[in-house]
N, C-alpha and C positions, 0 to 999 in steps of 0.2 A: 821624276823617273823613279821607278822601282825595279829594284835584285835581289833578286836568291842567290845566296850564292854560297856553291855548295866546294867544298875540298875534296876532291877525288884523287883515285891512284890513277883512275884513265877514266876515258869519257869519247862518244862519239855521238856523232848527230848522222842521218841518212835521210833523204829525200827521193824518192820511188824505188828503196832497193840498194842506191848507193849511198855511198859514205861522202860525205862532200865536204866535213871536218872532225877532226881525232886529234887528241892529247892524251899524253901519259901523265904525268903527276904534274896536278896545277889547281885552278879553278874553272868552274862549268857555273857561270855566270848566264841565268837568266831573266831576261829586264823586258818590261814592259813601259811605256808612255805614255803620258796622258797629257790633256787638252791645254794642258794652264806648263805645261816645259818647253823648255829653251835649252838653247846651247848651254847657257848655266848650267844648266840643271845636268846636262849629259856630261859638262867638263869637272862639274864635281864629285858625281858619281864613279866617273872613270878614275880619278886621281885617289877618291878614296880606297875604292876595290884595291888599284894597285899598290896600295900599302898597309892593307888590310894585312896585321901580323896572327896569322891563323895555322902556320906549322911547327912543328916542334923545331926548337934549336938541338942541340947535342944534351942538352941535360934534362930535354922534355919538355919542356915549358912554352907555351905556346906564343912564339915569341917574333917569328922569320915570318916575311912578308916570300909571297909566288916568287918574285926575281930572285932573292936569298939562298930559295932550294932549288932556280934554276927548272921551276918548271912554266907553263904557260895556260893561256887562256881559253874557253869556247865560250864563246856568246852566242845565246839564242835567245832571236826577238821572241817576246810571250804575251799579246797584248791581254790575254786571262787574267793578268797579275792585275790589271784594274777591274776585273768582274767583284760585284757588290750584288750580296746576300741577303742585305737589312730587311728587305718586304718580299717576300715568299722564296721560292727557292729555285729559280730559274733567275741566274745571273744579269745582272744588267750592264754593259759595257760603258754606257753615258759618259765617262770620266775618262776612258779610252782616248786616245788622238785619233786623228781620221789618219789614212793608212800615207797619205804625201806626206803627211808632219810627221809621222811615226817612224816613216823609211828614212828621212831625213835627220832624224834626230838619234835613231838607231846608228847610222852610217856614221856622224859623226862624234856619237861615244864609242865604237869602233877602231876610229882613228885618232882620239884621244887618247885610248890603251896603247896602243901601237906606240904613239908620242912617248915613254913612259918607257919605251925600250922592249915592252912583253912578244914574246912571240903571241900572235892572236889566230884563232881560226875561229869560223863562225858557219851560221845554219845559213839558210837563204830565205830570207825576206818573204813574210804573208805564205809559205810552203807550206805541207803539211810536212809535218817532219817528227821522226820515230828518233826519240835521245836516250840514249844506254849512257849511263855511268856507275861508278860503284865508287860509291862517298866513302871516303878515309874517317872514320874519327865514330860515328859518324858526326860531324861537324856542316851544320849550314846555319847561315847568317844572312837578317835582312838588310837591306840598305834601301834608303828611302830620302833623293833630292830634297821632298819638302820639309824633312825634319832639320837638314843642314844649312839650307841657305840662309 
């Protein structure tokens, strides 16, 4: 599995118009899945994010994990994050998961944050969805299952 994930002061996601998840100061965690992940892969990604030390403590230093400063989550599925550039310039998704393994493997790194105490909201599943944030720092970071397991 693969994340961007980006530190914001607020963040929202909409699906035809409405809002269907918002956060004030946290992370807007976008992950995408692909063919060769597993629960592994979503339960490691989800325990890293949520201790990812990427806010300023009291002296500045970038030191305090999301729960620390009391803010929260938005996940949005981005299966993009596996599109591959290497032969011409019209992406290829092949590394992608097909959309049952991807909903499934979404859902539960979802509920792996959740485990973890975060307040979590998220986009809807294969939607098309229009996401507003404004990155703090600006500060974004990849995370990437197959470099850690």
């Amino acid at each position: 599995m693969r994340a961007v994930v980006q530190r914001v002061s607020e963040a929202s996601v909409k699906v035809d118009g409405e809002v269907v998840g918002a956060i004030a100061r946290g992370l807007l965690v976008l992950v995408g899945v692909s063919g060769e992940d597993s629960e592994d892969s979503a339960r490691y990604l989800a325990r890293k994010i949520a201790g990812l030390r990427i806010f300023s403590n009291p002296e500045g230093k970038m030191d305090w994990s999301v729960e620390q400063v009391g803010g929260a989550v938005l996940v949005v599925s981005q299966f993009t994050l596996w599109g591959d550039v290497k032969k011409g310039n019209r992406p290829s998704f092949e590394r992608a998961a097909g959309a049952a393994q991807a909903r499934e493997l979404y859902e539960y790194f979802v509920d792996e944050l959740r485990r973890t105490g975060l307040i979590v909201e998220t986009g809807v599943f294969q939607a098309s969805m229009e996401v507003t944030l404004t990155n703090q720092g600006p500060v974004t970071i990849l995370v990437d299952s197959e470099r850690g397991l």
